[in-house]
C-alpha positions as CSV (number, residue, x, y, z in Angstrom):
1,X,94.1,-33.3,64.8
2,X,97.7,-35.5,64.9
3,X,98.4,-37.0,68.4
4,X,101.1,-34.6,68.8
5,X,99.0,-32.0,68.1
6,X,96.1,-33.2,70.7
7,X,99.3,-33.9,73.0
8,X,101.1,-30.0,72.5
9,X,97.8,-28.5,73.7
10,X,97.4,-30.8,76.1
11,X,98.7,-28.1,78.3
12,X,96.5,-25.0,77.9
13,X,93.5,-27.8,78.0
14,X,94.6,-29.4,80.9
15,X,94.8,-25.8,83.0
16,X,91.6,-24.6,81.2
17,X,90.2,-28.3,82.9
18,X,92.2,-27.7,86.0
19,X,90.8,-23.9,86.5
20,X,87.1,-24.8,86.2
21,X,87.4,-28.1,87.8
22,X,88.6,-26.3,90.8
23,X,86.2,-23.6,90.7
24,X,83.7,-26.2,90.6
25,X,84.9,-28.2,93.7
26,X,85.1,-24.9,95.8
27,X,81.4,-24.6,95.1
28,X,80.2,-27.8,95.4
29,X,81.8,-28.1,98.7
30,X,79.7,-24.8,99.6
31,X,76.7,-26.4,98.5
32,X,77.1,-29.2,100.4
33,X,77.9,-27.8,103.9
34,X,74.4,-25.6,103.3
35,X,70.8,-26.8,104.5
36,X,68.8,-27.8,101.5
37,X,66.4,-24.8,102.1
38,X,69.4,-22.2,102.3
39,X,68.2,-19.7,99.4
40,X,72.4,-19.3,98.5
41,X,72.2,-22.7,97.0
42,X,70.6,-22.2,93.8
43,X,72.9,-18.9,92.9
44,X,75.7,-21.3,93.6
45,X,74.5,-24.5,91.4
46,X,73.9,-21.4,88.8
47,X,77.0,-20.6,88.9
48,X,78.5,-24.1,88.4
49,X,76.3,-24.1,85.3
50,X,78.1,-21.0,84.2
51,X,81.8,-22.7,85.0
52,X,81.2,-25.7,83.1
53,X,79.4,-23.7,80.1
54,X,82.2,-21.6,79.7
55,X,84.4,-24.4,79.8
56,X,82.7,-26.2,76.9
57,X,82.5,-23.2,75.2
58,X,86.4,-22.3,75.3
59,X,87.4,-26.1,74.2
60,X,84.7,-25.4,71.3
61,X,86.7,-22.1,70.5
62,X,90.0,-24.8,70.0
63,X,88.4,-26.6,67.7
64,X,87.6,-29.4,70.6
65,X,85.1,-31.5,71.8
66,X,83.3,-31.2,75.1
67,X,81.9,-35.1,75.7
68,X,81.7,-35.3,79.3
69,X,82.5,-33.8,82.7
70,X,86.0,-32.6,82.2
71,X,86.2,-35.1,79.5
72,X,88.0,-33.6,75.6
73,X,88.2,-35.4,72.3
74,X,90.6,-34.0,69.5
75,X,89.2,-35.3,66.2
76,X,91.1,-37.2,64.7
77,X,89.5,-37.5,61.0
78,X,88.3,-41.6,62.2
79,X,87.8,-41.1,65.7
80,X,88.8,-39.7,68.7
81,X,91.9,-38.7,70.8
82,X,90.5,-38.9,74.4
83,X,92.0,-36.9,77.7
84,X,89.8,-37.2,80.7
85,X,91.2,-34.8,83.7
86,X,93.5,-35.4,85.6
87,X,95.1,-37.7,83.2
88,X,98.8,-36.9,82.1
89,X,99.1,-37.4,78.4
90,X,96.6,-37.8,75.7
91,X,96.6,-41.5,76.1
92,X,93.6,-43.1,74.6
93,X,91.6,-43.1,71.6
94,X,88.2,-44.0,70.3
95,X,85.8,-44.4,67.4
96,X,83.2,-42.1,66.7
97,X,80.6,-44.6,67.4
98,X,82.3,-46.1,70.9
99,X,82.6,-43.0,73.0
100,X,84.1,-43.1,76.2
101,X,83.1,-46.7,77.2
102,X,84.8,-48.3,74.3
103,X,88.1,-46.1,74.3
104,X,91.2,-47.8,73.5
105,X,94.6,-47.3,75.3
106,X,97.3,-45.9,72.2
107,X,100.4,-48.1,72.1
C-alpha cells in the first residue's frame, strides 16, 4: 500500500475500529459492574472474543494487518504504515522488524 492509499481507507477502518471498539466497551463495562461468580460473565468475555475476531478478520479481508488491540498496519513493501485508534490520520510508520515500539512519526 501507498500512504494515500492506507490514508483513503483510513475511513472505513477507522469505523470498522470505532464499531467494535464500542461494542467492546459496552461489554466490558457490563463485566465489570457484575460479581466475579455471576454465570453472565463468561457469555459476555465470549462475546468480546467474537468482536475482536471479527474485527481482525474484516481488516484481513482488506488486505490489512491486525497487530494489536485496535492497532492496523498497511504494508508498505519495507515496512509498515501504522494507525492505532482513535488516531486521526495514518501518521506513523515502521519497519517490519520494529513493530509498534519502534514506530516512526512520517514527516
Amino acid at each position: 500500500f501507498t500512504l494515500v492509499e492506507a490514508q483513503q481507507m483510513l475511513p472505513r477502518v477507522r469505523a470498522l475500529t470505532e464499531h467494535a471498539a464500542q461494542k467492546v466497551d459496552q461489554l466490558s463495562s457490563a463485566i465489570h459492574r457484575m460479581a466475579e461468580t455471576d454465570p453472565a460473565r463468561v457469555p459476555m468475555v465470549t462475546e468480546i472474543e467474537s468482536v475482536v475476531a471479527a474485527w481482525t478478520t474484516r481488516l484481513q479481508e482488506l488486505g490489512l494487518v491486525a497487530k494489536g488491540l485496535w492497532l492496523v498496519d498497511w504494508d508498505n513493501g519495507d515496512g509498515y504504515y501504522c494507525w492505532k485508534y482513535p488516531e486521526v490520520a495514518v501518521l506513523h510508520y515502521h519497519g517490519y522488524a520494529e513493530g509498534f515500539a519502534g514506530r516512526l512519526k512520517i514527516v
